[in-house]
C-alpha positions as CSV (number, residue, x, y, z in Angstrom):
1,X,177.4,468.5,121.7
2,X,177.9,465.4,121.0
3,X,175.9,462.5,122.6
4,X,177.2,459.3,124.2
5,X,175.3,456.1,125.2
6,X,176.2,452.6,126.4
7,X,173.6,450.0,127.8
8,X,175.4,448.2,131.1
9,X,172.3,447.1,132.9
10,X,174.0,445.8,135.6
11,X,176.5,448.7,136.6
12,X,176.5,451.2,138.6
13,X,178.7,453.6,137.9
14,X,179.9,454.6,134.6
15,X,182.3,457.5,133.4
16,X,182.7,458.4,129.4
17,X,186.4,458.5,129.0
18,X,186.8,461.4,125.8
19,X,189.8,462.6,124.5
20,X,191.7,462.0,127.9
21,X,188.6,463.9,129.9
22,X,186.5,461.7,132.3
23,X,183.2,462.3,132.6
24,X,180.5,461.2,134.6
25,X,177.7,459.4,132.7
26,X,173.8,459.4,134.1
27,X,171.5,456.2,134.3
28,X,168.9,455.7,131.6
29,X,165.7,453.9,130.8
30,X,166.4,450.1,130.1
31,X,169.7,450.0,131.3
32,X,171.1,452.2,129.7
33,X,173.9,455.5,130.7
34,X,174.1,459.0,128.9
35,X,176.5,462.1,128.6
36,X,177.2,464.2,126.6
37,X,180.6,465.8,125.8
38,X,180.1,469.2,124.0
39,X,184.4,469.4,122.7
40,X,184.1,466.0,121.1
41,X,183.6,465.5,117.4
42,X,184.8,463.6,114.5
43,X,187.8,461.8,115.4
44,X,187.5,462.1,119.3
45,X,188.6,458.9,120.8
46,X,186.4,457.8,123.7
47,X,186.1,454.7,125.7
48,X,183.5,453.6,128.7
49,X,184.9,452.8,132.1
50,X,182.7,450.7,134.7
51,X,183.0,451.0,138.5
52,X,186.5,452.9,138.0
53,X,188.3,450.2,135.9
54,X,190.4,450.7,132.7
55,X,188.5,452.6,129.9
56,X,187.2,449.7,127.0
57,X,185.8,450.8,123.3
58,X,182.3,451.2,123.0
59,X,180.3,448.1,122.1
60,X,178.9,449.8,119.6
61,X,182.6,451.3,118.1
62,X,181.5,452.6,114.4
63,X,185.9,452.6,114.2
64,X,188.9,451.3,115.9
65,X,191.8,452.8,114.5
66,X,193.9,451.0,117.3
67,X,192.6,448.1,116.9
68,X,190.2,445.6,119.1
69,X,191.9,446.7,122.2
70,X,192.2,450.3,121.5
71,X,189.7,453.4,122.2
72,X,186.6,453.9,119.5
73,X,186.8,456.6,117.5
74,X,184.0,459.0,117.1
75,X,182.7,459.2,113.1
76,X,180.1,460.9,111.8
77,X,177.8,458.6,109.6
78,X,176.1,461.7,107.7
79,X,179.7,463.3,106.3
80,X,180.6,461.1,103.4
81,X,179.3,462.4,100.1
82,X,177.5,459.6,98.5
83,X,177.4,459.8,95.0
84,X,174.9,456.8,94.3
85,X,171.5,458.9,94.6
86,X,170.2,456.6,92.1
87,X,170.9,453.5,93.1
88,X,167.9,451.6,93.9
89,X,169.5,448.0,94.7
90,X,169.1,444.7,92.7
91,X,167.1,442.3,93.4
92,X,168.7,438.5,94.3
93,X,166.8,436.6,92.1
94,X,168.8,436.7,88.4
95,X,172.1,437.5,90.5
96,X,175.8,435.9,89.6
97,X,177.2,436.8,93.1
98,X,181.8,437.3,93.5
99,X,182.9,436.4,96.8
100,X,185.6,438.4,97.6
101,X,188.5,438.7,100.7
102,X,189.6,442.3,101.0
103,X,192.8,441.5,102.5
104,X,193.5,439.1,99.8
105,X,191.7,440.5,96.8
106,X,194.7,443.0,95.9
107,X,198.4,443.1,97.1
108,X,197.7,445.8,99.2
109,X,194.8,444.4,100.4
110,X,192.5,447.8,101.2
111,X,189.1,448.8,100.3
112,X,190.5,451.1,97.8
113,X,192.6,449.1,96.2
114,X,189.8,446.9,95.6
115,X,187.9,449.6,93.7
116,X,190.8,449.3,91.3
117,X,190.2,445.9,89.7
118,X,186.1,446.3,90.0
119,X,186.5,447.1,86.0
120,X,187.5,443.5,85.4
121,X,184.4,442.1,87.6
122,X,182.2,444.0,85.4
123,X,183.9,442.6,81.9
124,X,183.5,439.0,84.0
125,X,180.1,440.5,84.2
126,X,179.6,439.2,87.8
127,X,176.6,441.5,89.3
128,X,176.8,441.5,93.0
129,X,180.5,441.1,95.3
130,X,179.9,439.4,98.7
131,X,182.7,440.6,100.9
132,X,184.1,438.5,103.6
133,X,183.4,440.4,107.3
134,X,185.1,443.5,108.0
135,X,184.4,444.2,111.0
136,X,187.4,444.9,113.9
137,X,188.6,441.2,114.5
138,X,192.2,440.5,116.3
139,X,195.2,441.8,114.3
140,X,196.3,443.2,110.8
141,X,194.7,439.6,109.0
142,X,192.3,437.0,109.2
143,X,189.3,436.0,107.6
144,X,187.3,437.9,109.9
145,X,185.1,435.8,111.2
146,X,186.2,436.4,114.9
147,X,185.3,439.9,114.9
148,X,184.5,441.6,118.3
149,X,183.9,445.6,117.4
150,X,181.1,444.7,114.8
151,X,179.8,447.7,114.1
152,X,183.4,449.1,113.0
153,X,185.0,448.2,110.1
154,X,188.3,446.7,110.2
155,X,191.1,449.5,110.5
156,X,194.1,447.6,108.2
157,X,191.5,447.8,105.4
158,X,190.7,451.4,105.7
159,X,188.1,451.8,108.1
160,X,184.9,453.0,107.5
161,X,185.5,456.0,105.1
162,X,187.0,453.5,102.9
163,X,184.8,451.3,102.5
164,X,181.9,453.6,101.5
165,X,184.1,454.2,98.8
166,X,184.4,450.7,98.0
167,X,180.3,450.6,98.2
168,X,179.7,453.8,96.3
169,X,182.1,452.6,93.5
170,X,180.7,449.1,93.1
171,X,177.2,451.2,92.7
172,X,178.5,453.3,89.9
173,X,179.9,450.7,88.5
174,X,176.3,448.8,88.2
175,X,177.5,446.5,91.3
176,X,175.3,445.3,94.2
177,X,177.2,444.8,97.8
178,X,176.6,441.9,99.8
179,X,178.5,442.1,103.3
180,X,179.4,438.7,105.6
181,X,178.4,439.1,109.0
182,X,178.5,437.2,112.3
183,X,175.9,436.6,114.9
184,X,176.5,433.6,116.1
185,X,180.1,434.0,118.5
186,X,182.7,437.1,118.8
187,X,186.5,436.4,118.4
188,X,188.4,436.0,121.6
189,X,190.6,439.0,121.6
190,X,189.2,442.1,122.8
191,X,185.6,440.9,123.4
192,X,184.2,443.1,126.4
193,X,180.9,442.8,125.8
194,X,180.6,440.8,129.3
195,X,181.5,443.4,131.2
196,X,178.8,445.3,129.9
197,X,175.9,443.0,130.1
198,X,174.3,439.8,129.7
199,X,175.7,439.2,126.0
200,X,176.3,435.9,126.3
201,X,173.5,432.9,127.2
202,X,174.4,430.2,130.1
203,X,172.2,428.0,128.2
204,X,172.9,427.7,125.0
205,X,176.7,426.8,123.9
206,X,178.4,426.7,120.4
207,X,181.7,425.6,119.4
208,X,183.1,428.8,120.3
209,X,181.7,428.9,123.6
210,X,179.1,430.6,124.7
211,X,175.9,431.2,122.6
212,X,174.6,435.3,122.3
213,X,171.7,435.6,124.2
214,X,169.2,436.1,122.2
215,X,165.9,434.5,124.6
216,X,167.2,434.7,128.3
217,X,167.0,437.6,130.2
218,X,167.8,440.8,129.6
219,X,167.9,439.4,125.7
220,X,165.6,442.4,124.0
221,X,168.7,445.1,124.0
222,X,170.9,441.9,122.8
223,X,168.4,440.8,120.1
224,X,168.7,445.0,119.2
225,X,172.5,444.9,119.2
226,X,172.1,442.2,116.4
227,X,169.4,443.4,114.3
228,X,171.0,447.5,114.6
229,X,174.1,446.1,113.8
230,X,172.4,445.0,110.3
231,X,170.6,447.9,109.8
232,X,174.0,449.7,110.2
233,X,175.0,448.2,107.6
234,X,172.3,448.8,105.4
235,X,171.5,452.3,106.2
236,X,174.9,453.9,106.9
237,X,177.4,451.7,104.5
238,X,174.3,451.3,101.6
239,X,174.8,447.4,101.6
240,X,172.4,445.7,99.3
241,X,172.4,442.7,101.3
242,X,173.6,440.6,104.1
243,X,175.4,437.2,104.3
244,X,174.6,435.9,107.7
245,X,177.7,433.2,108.8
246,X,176.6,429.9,110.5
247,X,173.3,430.1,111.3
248,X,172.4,426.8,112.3
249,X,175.3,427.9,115.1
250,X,172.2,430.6,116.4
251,X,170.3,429.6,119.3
252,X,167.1,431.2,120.1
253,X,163.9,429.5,121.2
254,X,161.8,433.1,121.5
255,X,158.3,433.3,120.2
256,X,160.0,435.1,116.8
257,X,163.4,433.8,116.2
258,X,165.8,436.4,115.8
259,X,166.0,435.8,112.4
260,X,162.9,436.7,111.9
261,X,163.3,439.6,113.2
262,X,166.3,440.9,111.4
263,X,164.7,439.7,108.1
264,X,161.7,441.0,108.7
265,X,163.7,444.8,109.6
266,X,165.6,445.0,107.1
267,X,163.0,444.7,104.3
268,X,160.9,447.2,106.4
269,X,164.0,449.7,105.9
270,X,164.8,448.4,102.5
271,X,161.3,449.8,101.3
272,X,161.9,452.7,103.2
273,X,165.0,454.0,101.8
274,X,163.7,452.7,98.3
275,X,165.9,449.9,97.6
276,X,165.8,446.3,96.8
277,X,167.3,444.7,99.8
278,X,167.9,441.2,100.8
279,X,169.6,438.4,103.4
280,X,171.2,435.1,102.2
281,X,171.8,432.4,105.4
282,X,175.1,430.0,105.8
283,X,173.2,426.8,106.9
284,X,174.0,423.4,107.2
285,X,170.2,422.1,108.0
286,X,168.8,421.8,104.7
287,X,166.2,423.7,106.8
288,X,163.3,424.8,104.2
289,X,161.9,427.5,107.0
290,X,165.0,429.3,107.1
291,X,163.6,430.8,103.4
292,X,160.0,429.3,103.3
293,X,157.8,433.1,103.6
294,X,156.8,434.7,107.2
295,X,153.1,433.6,105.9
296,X,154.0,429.7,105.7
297,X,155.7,430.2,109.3
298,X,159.2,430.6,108.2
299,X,161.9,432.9,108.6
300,X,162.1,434.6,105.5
301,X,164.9,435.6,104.5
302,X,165.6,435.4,100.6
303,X,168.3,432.7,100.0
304,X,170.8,429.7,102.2
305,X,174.5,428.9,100.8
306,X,174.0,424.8,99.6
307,X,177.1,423.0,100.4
308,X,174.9,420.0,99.2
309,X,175.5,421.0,95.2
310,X,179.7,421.9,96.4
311,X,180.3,418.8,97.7
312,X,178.4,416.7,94.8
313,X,180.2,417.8,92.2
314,X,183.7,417.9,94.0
315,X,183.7,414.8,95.3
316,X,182.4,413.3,91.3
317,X,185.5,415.8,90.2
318,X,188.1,414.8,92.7
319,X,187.2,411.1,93.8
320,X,187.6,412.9,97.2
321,X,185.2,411.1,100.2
322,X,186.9,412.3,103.3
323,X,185.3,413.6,106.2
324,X,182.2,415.4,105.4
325,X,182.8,414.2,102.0
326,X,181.7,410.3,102.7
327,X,178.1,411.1,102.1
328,X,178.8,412.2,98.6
329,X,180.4,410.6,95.8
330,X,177.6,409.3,93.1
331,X,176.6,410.5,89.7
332,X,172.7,409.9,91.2
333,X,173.6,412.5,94.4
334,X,174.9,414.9,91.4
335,X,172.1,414.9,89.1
336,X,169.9,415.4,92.6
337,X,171.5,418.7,93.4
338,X,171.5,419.6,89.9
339,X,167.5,419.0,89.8
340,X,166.8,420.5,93.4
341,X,169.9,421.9,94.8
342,X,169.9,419.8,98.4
343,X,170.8,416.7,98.2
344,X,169.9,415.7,102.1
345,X,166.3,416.3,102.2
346,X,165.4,414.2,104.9
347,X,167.4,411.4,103.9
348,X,170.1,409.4,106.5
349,X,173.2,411.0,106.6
350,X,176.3,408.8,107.1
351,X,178.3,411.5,108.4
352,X,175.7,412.7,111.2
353,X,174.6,409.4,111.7
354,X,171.2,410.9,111.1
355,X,168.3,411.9,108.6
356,X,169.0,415.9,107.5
357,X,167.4,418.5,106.1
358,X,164.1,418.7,104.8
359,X,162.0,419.1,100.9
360,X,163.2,422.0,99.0
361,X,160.7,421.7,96.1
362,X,158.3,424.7,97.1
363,X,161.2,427.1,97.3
364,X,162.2,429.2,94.8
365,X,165.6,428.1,92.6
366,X,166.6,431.7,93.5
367,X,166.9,430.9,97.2
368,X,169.7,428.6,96.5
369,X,173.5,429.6,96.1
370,X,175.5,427.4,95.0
371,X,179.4,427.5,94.3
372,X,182.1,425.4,92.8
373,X,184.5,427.1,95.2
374,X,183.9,428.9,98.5
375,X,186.4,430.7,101.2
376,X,184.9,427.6,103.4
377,X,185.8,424.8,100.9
378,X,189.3,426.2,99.5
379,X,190.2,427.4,102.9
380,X,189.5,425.0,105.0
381,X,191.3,422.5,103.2
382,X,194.7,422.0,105.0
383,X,196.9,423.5,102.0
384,X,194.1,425.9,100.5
385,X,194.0,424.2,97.1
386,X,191.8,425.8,94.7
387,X,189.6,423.1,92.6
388,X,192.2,423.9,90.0
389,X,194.8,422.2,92.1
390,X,192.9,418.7,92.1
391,X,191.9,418.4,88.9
392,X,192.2,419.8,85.1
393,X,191.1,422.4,83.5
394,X,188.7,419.9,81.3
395,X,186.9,418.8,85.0
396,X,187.0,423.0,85.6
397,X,185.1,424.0,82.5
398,X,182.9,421.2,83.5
399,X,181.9,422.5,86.8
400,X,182.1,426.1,85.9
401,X,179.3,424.8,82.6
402,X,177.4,423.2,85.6
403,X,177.5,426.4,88.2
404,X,176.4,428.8,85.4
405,X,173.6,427.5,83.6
406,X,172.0,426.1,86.7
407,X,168.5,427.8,87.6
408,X,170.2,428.6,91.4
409,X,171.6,431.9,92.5
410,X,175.5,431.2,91.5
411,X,178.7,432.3,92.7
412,X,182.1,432.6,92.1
413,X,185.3,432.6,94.6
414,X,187.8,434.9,93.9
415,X,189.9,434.0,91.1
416,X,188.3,430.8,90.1
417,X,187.4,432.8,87.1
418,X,190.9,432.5,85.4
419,X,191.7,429.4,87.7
420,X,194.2,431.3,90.1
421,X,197.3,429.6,90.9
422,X,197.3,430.8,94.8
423,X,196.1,429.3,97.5
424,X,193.5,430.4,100.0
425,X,194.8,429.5,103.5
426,X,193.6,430.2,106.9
427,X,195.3,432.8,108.5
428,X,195.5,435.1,111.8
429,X,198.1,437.6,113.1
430,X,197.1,437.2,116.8
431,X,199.5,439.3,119.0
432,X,199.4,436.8,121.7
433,X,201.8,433.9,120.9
434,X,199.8,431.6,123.2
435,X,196.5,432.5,121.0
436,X,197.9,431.8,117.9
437,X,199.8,428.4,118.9
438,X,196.5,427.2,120.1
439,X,194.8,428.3,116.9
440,X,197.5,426.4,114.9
441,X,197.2,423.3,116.7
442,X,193.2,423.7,116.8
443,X,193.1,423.7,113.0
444,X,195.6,420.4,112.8
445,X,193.2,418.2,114.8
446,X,190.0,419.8,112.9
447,X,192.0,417.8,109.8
448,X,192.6,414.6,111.2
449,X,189.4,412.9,109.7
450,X,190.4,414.1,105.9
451,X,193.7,412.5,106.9
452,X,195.6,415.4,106.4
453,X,198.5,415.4,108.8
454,X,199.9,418.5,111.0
455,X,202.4,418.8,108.5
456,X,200.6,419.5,105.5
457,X,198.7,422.6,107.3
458,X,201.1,426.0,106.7
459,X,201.3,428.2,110.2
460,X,197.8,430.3,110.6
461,X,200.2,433.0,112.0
462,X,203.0,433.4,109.9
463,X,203.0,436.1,107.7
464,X,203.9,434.2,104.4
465,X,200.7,432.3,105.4
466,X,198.1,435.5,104.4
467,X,200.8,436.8,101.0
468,X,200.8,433.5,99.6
469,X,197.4,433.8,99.8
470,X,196.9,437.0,97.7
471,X,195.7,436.7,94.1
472,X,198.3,437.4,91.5
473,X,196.6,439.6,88.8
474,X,199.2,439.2,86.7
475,X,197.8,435.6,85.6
476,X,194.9,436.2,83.9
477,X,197.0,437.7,80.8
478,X,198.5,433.9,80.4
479,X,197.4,431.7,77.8
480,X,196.0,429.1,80.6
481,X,194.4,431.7,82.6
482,X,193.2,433.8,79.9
483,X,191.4,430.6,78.4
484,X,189.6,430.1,81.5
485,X,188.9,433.7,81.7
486,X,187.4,433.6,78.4
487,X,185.0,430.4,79.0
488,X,183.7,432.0,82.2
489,X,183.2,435.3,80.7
490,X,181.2,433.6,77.9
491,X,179.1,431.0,80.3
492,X,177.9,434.4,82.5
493,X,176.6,436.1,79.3
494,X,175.1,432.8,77.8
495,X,173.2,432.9,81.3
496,X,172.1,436.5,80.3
497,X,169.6,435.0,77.8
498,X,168.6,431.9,78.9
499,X,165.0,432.1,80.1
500,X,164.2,433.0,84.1
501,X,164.2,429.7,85.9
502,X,161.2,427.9,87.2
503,X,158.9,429.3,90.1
504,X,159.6,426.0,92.2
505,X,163.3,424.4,92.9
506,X,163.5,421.2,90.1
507,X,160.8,422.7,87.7
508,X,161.5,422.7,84.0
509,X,164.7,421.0,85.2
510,X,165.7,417.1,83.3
511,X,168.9,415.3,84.7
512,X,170.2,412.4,83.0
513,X,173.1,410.4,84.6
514,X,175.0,406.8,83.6
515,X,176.9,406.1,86.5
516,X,178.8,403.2,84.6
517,X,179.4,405.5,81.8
518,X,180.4,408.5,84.2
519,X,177.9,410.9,81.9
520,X,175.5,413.9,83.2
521,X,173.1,415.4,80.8
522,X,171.7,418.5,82.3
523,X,169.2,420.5,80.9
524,X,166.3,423.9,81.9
525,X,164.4,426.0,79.3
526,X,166.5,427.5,76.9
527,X,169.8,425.3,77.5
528,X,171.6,422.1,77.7
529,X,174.6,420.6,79.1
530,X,176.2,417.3,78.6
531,X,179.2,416.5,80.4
532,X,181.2,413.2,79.7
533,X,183.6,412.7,82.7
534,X,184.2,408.7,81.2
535,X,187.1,407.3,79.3
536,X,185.3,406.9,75.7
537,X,183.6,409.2,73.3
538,X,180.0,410.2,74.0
539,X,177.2,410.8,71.2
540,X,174.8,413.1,72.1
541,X,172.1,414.0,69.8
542,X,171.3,417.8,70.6
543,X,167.7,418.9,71.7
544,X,165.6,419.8,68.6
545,X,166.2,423.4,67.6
546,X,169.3,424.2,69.6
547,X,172.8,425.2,68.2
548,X,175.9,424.2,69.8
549,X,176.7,427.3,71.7
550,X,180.1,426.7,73.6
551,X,182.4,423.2,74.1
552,X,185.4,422.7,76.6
553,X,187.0,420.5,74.0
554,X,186.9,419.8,70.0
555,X,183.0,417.6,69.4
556,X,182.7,416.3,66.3
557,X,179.6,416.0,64.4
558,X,178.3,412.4,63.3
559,X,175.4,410.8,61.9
560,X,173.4,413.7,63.2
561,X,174.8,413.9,66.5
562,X,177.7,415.5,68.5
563,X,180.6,413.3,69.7
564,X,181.7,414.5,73.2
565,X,185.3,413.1,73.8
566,X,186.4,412.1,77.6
567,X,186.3,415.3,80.0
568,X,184.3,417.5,77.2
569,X,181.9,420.0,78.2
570,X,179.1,420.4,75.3
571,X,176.6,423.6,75.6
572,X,173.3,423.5,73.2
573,X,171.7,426.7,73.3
574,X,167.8,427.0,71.9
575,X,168.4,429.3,68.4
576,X,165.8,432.2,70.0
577,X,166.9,432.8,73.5
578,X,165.9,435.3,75.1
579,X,168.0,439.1,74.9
């Protein structure tokens, strides 16, 4: 027998729709109907009609072979044999995190093709992936962050037995699993949750429209939708971690904020099931209390994505001040993020026309990640360019030296390792024509302050959009790509003996710039970095007791010092580091 539930507070009549048969569900405690349907199983597709109306997937849909607008699909969670038993997790703190597009990741784009190149992430020796969401959003591509069926995972990637393969390899392979999720809008196609319940607020708005409810009424089963959704994830698929999109996009003015509470859960079921568990925030609000501890009245969760350090460095890389990009630009704002990974830390923002963000120095350097490239920064550019399109690979080894001795939790975008000649563009497969001509002409006027016209931005919704995107693999065994390959490789395991960072965000940590000069000296326990982004030749005298461990270009020796030419990367290791 199995048993079906749906909370619709506000209906009343419901029928479970199973396998063709209708049946009549009973009313529950909270708002919530019952049946049970003793011929369906594994594989039964089911669906939930209100008041006589058309059947509509489950809120709850753990699959949606048909996609968003299709029936659910009954699975059961217990059948897959897990072959991680030992797997106890990783904590975040020492991490090199791979951000990852399963669509885009492989030419066939699958969870179990991606299991196929996981041997080359291990020789990168990367420790943890963070895939972009999976769950059911509108189509056969997309980026996936206008899911609606958020408990399924998508059904061109595999669905949900594939991807516990994809988990259960990544485990055996020594890999932790970070999964993107999205709480703060659903996609608009085949979003029923209104007719349901009271999902949605009608106070709080986002840019998406209306705001989950998460503190009006009815909010508790809302706030539970959320946080089970998490646990899902953690419990059923064995996720290590969580990625939660947009957070600042989350409003909720309850007594605990909901991101409290989800925090707060899934470390209580972390230590339950005996693994290291832990959830990193997209924030734009330099907001310390998003990872300050529950005890010093924050949120806690374990780490926020800083744009601040991104933008920094591009903008010193590309000479790029655009948009977002006109409160960046200065050696000084550089060596700042360097030190103590936000830049805005309660200082006036151009760009907002306000002070942002808040002091960052009692957080741990851990809590930070930061990232040359991200899905948000490539992507949302109106041609996808990689950093590699802007500049050369002398500015690339540069930032990659910069990303991977820093004492902050770094990561890499897919194929920045061997400096991937594709793209990474937006893209959707909407089957509504309408839909997708609005998103097109949506992400043109999102562009207009970069000054990038509606020319320069490829179709969303045509299909050589999402393959131009794909990585070619074939690349990384040219002499370009397999040069970059090699310094990457190289900088992760040089990070494998440097010293653990400091307790506190900025400690142990010396900066040096020369604005005129256009120079950064960068340095922590155990290593240090001098970059020479000027037109002339740069003498460094190396740190007492350190060895010249790795250079972007030829650095001669003189008069006791190193000569860094223009665009040279030097690396001085100490001559006992740790491993």
């Amino acid at each position: 027998m199995h048993r079906f539930v749906v909370w619709a507070p506000r209906a009343r009549v419901i029928d479970l729709v199973s396998d063709g048969r209708r049946i009549g569900m009973s009313p529950a405690d909270g708002g919530w109907w019952e049946s049970g349907d003793a011929a369906a199983d594994a594989g039964t597709r089911y669906g939930f009609s209100i008041e006589g109306g058309p059947p509509r997937p489950d809120p709850r849909s753990p699959s949606q072979p048909d996609g968003v607008l299709g029936l659910s699909e009954v699975v059961d969670q217990t059948a897959y044999p897990w072959r991680d038993a030992g797997w106890r997790g990783r904590p975040l703190a020492g991490l090199v995190l791979y951000e990852l597009h399963i669509g885009t990741f492989t030419a066939a784009g699958t969870f179990d093709s991606a299991i196929e190149r996981l041997p080359q992430l291990v020789e990168l020796g990367v420790d943890a992936v963070e895939v972009m969401p999976v769950a059911e959003f509108s189509g056969t591509r997309g980026w996936g962050y206008d899911g609606v069926h958020l408990f399924a995972p998508h059904h061109a990637y595999g669905g949900p037995e594939a991807m516990k393969r994809l988990v259960d390899a990544c485990h055996l392979y020594g890999l932790a699993v970070i999964l993107d999720v999205v709480y703060n809008h659903l996609g608009p196609v085949g979003n029923f949750l209104p007719g349901f319940g009271p999902y949605f607020s009608e106070r709080h708005h986002t840019a998406w429209g209306a705001a989950l409810n998460f503190d009006g009424p009815d909010a508790g089963e809302v706030r539970r939708f959320a946080v089970d959704n998490a646990l899902m994830w953690i419990r059923d698929y064995h996720m290590d971690g969580l990625r939660l999109d947009a957070v600042h996009a989350i409003a909720d003015e309850s007594p605990t904020h909901i991101l409290e509470q989800l925090a707060t859960e899934v470390t209580t079921l972390g230590e339950e099931l005996g693994r290291a568990t832990f959830v990193i925030a997209e924030s734009e609000l330099n907001d310390p209390r998003i990872v300050r501890d529950r005890a010093s009245d924050g949120y806690g969760l374990d780490a926020v994505w800083d744009d601040d350090w991104h933008h920094a460095l591009h903008t010193v890389l590309t000479g790029e001040q655009a948009g977002y990009y006109k409160d960046f630009g200065s050696l000084a704002q550089l060596g700042k993020a360097l030190r103590q990974a936000w830049v805005y830390d309660g200082v006036w923002s151009r760009h907002r026309g306000r002070p942002r963000g808040g002091k960052p120095d009692a957080l741990p350097p851990h809590a930070f990640v930061v990232a040359t490239q991200t899905h948000d920064q490539v992507g949302n550019r109106a041609a996808g360019e990689r950093l590699a399109a802007l500049v050369g690979i002398p500015q690339l080894k540069a930032a990659a030296a910069l990303l991977l001795t820093s004492p902050f939790t770094p990561m890499v975008f897919q194929g920045e390792e061997w400096a991937a000649s594709t793209p990474f563009l937006y893209f959707t497969s909407h089957e509504d024509p309408e839909l997708g001509r609005a998103v097109a002409d949506g992400r043109k006027h999102e562009f207009e302050e970069f000054g990038w016209g509606p020319r320069d931005v490829p179709d969303p919704q045509d299909f050589a959009t999402f393959e131009r995107s794909k990585l070619r693999w074939e690349e990384i065994g040219e002499d370009l790509h397999a040069g970059m390959l090699d310094w990457y490789r190289d900088l992760i395991a040089l990070r494998r003996r440097l010293p653990p960072a400091g307790a506190r965000a900025g400690e142990g940590v010396d900066v040096m710039v020369d604005e005129r000069a256009r120079r950064v000296s960068f340095s922590r326990p155990g290593v240090s970095v001098d970059v020479n982004l000027g037109d002339d030749d740069w003498t460094v005298v190396p740190p007492a007791g350190s060895r010249l461990a790795m250079c972007s270009r030829h650095v001669a020796t003189c008069d006791g010092g190193v000569s860094i030419p223009p665009l040279g990367t030097a690396i001085f290791e100490t001559e006992s580091p740790i491993g």
